[in-house]
C-alpha positions in Angstrom: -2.0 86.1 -148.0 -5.2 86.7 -149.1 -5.8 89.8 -148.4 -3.2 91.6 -149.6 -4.1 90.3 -152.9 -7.6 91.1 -153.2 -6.5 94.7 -152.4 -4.0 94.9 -154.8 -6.7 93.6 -157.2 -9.3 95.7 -156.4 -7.1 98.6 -157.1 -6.1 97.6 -159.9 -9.9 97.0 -161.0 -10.4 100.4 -159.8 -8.5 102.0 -162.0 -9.3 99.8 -165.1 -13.0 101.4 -164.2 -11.5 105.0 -164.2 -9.5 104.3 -167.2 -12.4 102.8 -168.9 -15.3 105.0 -168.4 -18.0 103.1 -170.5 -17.1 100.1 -168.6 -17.1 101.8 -165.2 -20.9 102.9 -166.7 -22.2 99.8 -167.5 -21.1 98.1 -163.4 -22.8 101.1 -162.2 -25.7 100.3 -164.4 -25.3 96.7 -162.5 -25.2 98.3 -159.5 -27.8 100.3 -159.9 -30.3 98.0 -161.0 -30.0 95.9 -158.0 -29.4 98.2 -155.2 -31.2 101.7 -156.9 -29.7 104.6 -154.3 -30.6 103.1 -151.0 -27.8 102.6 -149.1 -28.4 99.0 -147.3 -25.9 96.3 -147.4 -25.0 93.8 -150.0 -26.2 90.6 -149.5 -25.4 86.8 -151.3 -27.9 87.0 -154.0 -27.0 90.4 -154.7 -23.5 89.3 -155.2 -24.5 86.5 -157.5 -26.3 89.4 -159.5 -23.5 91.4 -160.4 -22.5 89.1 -163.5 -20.5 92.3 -165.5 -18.8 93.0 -162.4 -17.4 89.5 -162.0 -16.2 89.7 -165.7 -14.6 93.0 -165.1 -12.7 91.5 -162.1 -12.0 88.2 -164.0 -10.2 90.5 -166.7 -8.5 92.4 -163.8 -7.0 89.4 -162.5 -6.5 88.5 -166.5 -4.3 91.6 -167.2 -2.5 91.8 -163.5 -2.7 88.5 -161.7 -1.4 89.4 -158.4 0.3 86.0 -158.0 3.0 86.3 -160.8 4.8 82.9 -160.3 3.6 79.9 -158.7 6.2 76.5 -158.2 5.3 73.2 -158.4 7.3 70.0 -158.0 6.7 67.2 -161.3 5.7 63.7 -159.1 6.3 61.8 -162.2 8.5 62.0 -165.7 6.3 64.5 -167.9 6.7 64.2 -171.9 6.4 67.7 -173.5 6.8 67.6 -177.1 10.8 67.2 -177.5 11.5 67.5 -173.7 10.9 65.7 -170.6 10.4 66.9 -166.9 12.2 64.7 -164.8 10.0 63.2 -161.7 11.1 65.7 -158.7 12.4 69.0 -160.7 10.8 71.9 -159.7 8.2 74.2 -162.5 7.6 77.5 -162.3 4.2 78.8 -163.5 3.8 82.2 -164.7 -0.1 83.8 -165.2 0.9 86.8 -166.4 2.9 84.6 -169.5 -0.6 82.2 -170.1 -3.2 85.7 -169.4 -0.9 87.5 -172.3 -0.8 85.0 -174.8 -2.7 85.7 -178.2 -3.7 82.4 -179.4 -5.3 81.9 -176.0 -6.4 85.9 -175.9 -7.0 87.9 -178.8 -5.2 91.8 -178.7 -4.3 90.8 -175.0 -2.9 94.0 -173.8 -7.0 94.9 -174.5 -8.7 95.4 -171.4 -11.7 93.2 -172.5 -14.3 91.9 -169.8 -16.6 90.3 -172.4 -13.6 88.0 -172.8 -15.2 86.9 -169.9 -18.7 86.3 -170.5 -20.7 83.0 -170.6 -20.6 82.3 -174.5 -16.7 83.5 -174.7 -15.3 80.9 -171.7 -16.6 77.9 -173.3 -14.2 78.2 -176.5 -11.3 78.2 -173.9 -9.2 76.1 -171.9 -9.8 75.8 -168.8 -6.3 76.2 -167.2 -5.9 79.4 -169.7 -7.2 81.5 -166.9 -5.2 80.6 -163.9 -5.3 83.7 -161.4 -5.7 81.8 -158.6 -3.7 78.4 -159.9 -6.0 75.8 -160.5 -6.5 71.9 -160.0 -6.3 70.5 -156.6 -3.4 72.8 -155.8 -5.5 76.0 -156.7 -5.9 78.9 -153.7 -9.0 77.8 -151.7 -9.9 81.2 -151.0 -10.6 82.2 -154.5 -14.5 82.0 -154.4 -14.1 84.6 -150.9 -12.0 86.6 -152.5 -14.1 87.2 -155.3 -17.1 87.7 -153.1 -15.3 90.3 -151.3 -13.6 92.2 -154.4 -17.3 92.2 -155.6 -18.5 93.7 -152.2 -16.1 96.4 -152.1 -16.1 97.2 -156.1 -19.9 97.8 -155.9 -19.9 99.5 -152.6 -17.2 102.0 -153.8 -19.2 102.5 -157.3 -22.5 103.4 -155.6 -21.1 106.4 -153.9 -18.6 107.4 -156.0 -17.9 107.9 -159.6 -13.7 107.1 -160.9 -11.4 108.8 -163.1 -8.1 109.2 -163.9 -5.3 110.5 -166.3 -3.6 107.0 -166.4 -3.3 105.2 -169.4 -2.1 102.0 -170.2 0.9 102.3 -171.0 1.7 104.6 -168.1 1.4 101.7 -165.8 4.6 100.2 -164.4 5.0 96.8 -162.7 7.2 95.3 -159.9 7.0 92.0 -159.4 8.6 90.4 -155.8 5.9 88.1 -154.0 3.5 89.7 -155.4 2.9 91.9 -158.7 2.1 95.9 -157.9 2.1 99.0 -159.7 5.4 101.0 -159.3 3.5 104.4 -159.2 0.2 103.2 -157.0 -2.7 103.6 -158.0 -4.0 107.5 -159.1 -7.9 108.0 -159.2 -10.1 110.8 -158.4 -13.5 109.5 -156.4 -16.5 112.2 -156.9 -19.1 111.7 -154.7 -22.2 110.3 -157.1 -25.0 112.7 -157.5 -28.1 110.3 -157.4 -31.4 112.5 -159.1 
């Protein structure tokens, strides 16, 4: 379900922002610009204001898409280069194989938001960034669940700043339904000191 997925993303976000302290700055900065230190709620244009953050998630979901496999049956023969899918075989789609690939994502292993800006997703494909599937088979929650991860991300980062001793290559994965990190998440919240 849904939820269980935008959790495992947002921690996984989180500690991409603890990793990655001058990205972690810059949401805050975000964050900060819309909402200063008051403590009121976060409302729909505020949500459609946090631009970095959405990039930050979008390479999140780049780097660890939850959803590592997704099937789908062929309705018709398919013609792929030397092969062909027969009508009624199953496929099995993998993110995490697309998300990684470096003629679609330069240094992949790169935790990159600005892969994600504006100017940067025109010069790709569309279906190269397929967290939540895509076409008329794609997750219908996916605009909620990005809402929601952007609600709880910027509510977390105005009270508390993240760190960590992770790095990168300290981060194991297990993939069953769904793909999680063997060893959790670690991070260390300290409360924000607002001047």
């Amino acid at each position: 379900g849904g939820s269980e997925t935008s959790a495992l993303t947002n921690c996984f976000c989180l500690l991409m922002l603890a990793m990655h302290e001058d990205i972690q700055d810059k949401v805050f900065e975000e964050v900060y610009n819309i909402f200063g230190n008051s403590g009121r709620d976060v409302t729909m244009e505020n949500l459609n204001q946090m631009v970095y953050l959405e990039m930050v998630l979008k390479e999140t979901l780049r780097r660890f898409p939850v959803g590592p496999l997704f099937l789908r049956q062929v309705k018709e023969d398919i013609e792929l280069t030397n092969y062909i899918l027969p009508a009624g075989c199953s496929v099995v789609i993998a993110p995490i194989a697309t998300h990684m690939n470096p003629t679609l994502y330069t240094d992949p292993e790169k935790f990159d938001p600005e892969r994600f800006s504006p100017e940067n997703l025109t010069m790709r494909h569309r279906y190269s960034f397929i967290p939540f599937s895509g076409g008329p088979r794609g997750c219908i929650g996916s605009k909620y669940a990005m809402l929601s991860m952007k609600t709880t991300i910027s509510t977390i980062l105005r009270s508390y700043k993240l760190s960590t001793s992770v790095k990168m290559e300290d981060i194991k994965l297990r993939v069953d339904l769904l793909m999680r990190s063997v060893d959790g998440f670690k991070l260390r919240l300290e409360p924000r000191q607002y001047s």
